[in-house]
N, C-alpha and C positions, 0 to 999 in steps of 0.2 A: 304418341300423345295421349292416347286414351287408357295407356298403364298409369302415366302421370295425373293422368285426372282422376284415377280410381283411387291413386296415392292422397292425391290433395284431399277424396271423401273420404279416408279415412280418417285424415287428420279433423279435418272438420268436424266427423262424426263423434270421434274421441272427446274432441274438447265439448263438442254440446254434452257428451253422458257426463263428465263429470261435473260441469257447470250446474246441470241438474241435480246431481248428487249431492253439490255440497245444497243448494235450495233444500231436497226432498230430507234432507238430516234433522234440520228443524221442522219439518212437520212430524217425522217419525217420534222426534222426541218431545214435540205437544204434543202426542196421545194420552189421552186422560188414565189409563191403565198397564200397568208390565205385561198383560196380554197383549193388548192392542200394539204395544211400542212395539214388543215382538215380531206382529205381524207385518206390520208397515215394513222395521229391518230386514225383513225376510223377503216383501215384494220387494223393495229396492234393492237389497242387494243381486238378488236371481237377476233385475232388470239390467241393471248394470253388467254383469255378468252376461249376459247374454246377448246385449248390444256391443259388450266388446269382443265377443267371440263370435259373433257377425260381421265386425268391423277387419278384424283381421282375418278370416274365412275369405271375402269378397278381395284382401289386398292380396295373399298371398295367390290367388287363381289369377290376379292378375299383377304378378310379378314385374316391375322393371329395376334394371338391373343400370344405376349410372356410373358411367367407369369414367372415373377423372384422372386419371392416368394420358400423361403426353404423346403418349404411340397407343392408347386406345388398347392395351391389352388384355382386356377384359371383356372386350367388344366382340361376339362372334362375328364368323366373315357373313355379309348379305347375299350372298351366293348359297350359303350354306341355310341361312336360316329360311329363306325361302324352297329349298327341296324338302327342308322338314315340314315348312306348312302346308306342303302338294301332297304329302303323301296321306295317303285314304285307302291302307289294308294295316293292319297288326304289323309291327315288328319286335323283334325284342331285341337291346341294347346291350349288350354287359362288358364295361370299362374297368380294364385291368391296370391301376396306372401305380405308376412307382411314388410314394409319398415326399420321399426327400428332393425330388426333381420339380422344379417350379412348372415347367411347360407340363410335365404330367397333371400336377395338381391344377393348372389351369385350362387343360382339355377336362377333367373329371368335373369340375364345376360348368366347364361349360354343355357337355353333355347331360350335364343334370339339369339345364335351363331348356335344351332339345324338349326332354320328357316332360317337363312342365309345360310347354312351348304347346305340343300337341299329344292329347291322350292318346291314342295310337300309339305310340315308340314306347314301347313299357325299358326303362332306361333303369341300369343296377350299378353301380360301380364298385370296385372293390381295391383295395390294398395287398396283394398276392404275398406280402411279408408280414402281415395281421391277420390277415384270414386268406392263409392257402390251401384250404376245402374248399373252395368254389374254385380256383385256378385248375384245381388239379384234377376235381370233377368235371371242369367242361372241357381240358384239355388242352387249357391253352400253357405257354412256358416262357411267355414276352411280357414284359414289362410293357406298357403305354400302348396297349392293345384293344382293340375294339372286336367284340366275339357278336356279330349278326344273325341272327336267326328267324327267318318267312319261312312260312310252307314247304317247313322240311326239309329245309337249304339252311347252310351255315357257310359264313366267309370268314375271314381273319382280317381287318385292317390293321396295319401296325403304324403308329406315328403319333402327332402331338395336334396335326393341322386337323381342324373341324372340317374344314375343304375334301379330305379325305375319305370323313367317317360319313362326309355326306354322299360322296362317288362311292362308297359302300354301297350307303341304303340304296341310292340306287339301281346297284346291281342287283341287290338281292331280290328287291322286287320286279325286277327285269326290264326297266325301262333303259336301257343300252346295252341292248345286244343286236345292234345294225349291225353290218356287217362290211366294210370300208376296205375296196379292192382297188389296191395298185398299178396299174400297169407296164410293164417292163414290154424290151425289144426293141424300143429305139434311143439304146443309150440313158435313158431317165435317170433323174436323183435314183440310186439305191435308198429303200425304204428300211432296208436294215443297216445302215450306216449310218452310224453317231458322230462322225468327228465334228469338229464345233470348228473348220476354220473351212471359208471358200475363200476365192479367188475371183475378184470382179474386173475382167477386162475391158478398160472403157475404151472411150472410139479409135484414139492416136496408138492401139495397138499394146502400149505396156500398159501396167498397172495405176489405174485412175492418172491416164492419161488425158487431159481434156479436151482435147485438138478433136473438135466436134464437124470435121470436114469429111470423113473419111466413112468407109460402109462397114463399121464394126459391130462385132455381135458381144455379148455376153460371155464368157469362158471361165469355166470353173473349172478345178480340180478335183480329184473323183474322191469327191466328200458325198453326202445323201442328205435326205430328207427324214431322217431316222429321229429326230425330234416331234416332228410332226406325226409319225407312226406311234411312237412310245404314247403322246397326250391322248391318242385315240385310244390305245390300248388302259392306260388308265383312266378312262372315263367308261368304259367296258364295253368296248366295242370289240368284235373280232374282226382282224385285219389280215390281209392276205394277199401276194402278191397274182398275177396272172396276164398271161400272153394270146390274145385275141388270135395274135398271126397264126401259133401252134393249135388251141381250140377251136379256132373259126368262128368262135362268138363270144359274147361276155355272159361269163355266168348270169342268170337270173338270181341269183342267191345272194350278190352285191347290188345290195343298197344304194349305195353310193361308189361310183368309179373315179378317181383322182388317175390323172394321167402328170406327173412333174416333169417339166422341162426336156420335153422328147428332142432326139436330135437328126432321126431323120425320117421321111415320109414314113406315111401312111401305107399299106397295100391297101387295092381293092379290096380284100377277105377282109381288112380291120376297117376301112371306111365304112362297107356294107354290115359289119358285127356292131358298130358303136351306132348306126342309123336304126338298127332291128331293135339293139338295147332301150335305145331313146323311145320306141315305138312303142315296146311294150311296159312305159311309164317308167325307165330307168330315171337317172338323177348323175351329172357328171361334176367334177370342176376340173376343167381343162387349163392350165398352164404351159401358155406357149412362148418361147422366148424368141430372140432376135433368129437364132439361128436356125429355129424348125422350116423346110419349105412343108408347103402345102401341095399335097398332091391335086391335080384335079378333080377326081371327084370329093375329096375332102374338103376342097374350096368352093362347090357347088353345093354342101351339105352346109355350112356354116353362113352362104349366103342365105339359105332359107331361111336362116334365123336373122339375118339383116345386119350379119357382121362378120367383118372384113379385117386382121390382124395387117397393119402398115409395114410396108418395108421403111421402118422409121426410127428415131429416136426420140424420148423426152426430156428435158435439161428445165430444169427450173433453178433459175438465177438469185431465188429471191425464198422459196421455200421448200427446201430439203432437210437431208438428214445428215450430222458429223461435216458438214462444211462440202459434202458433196457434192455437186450440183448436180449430179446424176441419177441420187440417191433421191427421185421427184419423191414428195412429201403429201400426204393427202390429210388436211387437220378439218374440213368441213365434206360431209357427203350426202347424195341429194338421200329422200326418204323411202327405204327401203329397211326390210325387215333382218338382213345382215347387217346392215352399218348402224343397227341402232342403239348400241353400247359399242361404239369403236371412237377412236377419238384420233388417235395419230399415227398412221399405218406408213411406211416408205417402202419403194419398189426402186431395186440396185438398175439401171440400166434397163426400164421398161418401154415396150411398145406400144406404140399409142391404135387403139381399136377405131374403124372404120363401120359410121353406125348406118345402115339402110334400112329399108323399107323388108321388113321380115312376112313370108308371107301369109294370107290369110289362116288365121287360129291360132298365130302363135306371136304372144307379145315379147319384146325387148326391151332394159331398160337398165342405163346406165346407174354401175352401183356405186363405181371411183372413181372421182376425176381427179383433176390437178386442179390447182390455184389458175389465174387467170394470169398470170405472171410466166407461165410455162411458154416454150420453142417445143415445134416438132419441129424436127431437122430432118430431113429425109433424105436418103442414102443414096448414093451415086449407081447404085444396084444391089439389088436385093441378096442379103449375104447368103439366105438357104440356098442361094441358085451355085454359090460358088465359091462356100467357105469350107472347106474340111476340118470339122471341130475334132479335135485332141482333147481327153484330157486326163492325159498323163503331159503334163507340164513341168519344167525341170521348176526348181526351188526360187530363184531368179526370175521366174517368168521374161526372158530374154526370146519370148516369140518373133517369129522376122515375120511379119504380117505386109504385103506389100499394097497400100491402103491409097485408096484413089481420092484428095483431098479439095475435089470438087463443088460438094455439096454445099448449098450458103450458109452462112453465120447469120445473117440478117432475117432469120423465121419469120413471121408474125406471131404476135404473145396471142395466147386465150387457153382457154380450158381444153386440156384434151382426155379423152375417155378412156380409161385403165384397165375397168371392169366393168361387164355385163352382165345381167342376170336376163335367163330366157324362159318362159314356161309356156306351154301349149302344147299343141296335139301334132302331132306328123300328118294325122288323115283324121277323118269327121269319128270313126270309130276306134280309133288309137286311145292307148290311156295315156293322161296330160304325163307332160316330162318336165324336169326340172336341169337347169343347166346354167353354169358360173363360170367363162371365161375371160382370162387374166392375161396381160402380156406379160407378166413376167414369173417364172418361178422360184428367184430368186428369194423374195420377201419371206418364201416359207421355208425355206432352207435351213439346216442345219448353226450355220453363220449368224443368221439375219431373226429367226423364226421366235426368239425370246424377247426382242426388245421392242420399245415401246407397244404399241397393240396388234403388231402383226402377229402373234398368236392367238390373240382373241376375236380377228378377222380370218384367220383361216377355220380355227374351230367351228366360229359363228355360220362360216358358208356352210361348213358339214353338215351343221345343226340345221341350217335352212333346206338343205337338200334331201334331207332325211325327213324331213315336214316335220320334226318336233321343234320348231322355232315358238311353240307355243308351252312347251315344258318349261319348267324351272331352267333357268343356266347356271352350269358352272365352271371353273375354268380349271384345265389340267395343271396341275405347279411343275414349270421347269424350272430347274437351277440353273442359276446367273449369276454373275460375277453381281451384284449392286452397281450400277454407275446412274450417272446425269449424263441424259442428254441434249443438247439444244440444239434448234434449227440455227441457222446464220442469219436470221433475222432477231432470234430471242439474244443468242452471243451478240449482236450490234449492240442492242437493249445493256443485255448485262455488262458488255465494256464502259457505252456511256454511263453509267449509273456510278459503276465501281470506279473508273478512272479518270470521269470526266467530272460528273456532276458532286459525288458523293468527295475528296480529296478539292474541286473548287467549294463547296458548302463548307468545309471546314476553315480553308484560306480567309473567303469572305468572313465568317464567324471572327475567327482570328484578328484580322484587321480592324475588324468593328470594335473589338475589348481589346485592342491596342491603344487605339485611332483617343475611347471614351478614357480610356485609363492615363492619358494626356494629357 
């Protein structure tokens, strides 16, 4: 608003000089002498002159740029323009873009609004087919390329996305170089696996079956969490996998430890390495799904913190994802500094958390719930105790699960708790820890990990965990198929609208300039 106001004193200003102008012509030309007239034309003119090169000085420093364009293409991303306003060291800019290519020409302008945006980013762009003495001096050989340079560092960004050039400047100036360590050895998502399709076994054993009587867990097929690793790695984090059990502790050198969807206990050596980690101020998000048991002292370790993973399930009858009812949906979350740009996050087959009393120094505090419309349904026996998870699962998922179909259908509804967020001390001299456990690891997976905001809920935790919840954000770009989603509350909506109401609006219409045309 304050570009647009600079805009309107231009305009303003403009019309006052010349309204005076035309006024001060006729005094200039009542001067009793060709001296005098002189003079006057000469003060007027310089004044004019100089109030309109004041006028436009003050608009162009403060530039706005309105794009009336239907998809806003001219609009840098809000993500991006805020990392440019945080930064506070020198960069230098130089945009290598191709002329004839629209999205080039449209990154080139838009990184020339960066450099205006903030004196710091000294921002150069060039045409490498008009002028290929600067390409070939700096080295570079790409088209639509952004060439970086801080303190003696130099990157390549290559692409069209501002989103990009702005996970650039970040790197360069090294505000993401955490370091985000995976842990493998009990079965976990692989963090180096891409494939883009899981496999969600619901309760009655086949695939989104919904026979919600039975002590069923979660089962996927040996896809990974490799989407989730990739948005780390392009945000410029170093990521790396590592086994407590083989080490006997968790490096100190990760940041952040992501544990995805482990399948079987804990030993002692890794309960006592992730208590030591926690101790000396580590930061986890732990994802545990239906089928991890919990070892004893692992379950003594998470009681400290006043929470208890259910041998459970949650079904929300009313707000989920794709018509699943399984798929519980979270579209409001209490206030917390992860969910506070997150809006519709779903968890495939999650467990609902068990919140106690966490002991002295260390607070808890629920970060996801469900709607109030949610069943926990609770399992006839706890499947870690007595599920042998697979998953090498044939194409068919034709699993013989033999499922004890006792548990009630008649839950009670109300909110149940998804995610936690834990921070405090182990002991009075410990440094604080930070910690995010989730029933399910599904949401970040491979499958699941793109759509609606469950990438920018897991990022988001990273971010929290890593204590730069107070940086710029911005969001890594996965590629996605483009689709609509709707919960089965929005599709009811959209059915009566399109079938019901909107085809009777038209009947009624109809009949009425029938009925008058009579």
């Amino acid at each position: 608003m304050s570009e647009i106001a600079w805009f309107g004193g231009w305009v303003i200003a403009i019309v006052i000089v010349y309204a005076s102008a035309l006024r001060l012509l006729g005094w200039c030309w009542a001067a009793p002498g060709r001296w005098q007239r002189a003079l006057r034309l000469t003060l007027v003119g310089t004044f004019i002159l100089a109030m309109t090169a004041f006028a436009n000085v003050a608009l162009v420093r403060h530039d706005r740029q309105i794009d009336l364009t239907s998809v806003h293409r001219y609009t840098p991303n809000a993500q991006a323009l805020a990392v440019i306003d945080s930064l506070d060291r020198p960069v230098a800019l130089t945009y290598f873009y191709r002329g004839d290519d629209p999205a080039g020409v449209r990154a080139q302008r838009i990184v020339e609004g960066f450099g205006r945006r903030n004196p710091l980013l000294a921002v150069t762009t060039s045409d490498p087919d008009t002028d290929p003495t600067l390409a070939r001096t700096s080295g570079v050989k790409l088209y639509n390329a952004a060439l970086l340079e801080a303190d003696g560092r130099r990157i390549v960004v290559q692409g069209t996305d501002e989103r990009e050039i702005a996970l650039g400047v970040q790197r360069i100036i090294g505000l993401n170089t955490l370091r985000v360590c995976f842990m493998t050895g009990h079965d976990e998502y692989p963090s180096d696996n891409e494939t883009f399709h899981t496999h969600v076994e619901a309760l009655g054993g086949g695939a989104h079956d919904h026979d919600h009587g039975a002590h069923a867990v979660v089962e996927t097929t040996a896809h990974g969490i490799g989407r989730l690793r990739r948005s780390l790695e392009a945000l410029g984090h170093g990521v790396r996998d590592i086994s407590p059990a083989i080490d006997g502790e968790i490096d100190a050198a990760c940041r952040v430890l992501i544990d995805a969807g482990p399948r079987t206990a804990y030993s002692d050596i890794e309960v006592t390495a992730l208590r030591d980690y926690l101790a000396r101020g580590g930061a986890a998000l732990l994802m545990y799904d239906l089928g991890f048991p919990l070892a004893p002292g692992h379950a003594r370790l998470l009681q400290r913190f006043g929470i208890k993973p259910a041998a459970a399930i949650v079904v929300d009858d009313v707000q989920h994802y794709a018509g699943d009812e399984e798929m519980v949906a979270a579209l409001s979350y209490p206030p917390h500094p992860v969910t506070r740009n997150v809006s519709f996050a779903f968890f495939p087959g999650v467990r609902p958390l068990e919140l106690g009393a966490p002991e002295q120094g260390i607070e808890r505090t629920a970060i996801v719930t469900s709607s109030t419309n949610a069943r926990i349904v609770p399992l006839a026996a706890d499947p870690a105790q007595d599920h042998d998870h697979d998953h090498d699962h044939d194409h068919d998922h034709n699993q013989d699960h033999d499922h004890d179909r006792s548990a009630p259908l008649d839950s009670p509804r109300g909110n149940a708790v998804l995610a936690a967020a834990v921070t405090g001390r182990l002991a009075p001299d410990a440094t604080p820890f930070r910690l995010v456990l989730i029933g399910d690891s599904d949401f970040a997976s491979n499958s699941f990990y793109p759509y609606m905001s469950n990438s920018r809920l897991a990022l988001s935790i990273v971010r929290w965990l890593s204590g730069e919840e107070s940086s710029a954000a911005i969001d890594a770009r996965v590629d996605v198929v483009e689709s609509i989603e709707l919960s089965r509350t929005q599709q009811r909506w959209v059915f009566v609208l399109l079938v019901l109401v909107l085809p009777g609006l038209i009947a009624v219409l109809g009949g009425a300039i029938g009925w008058r045309r009579r």
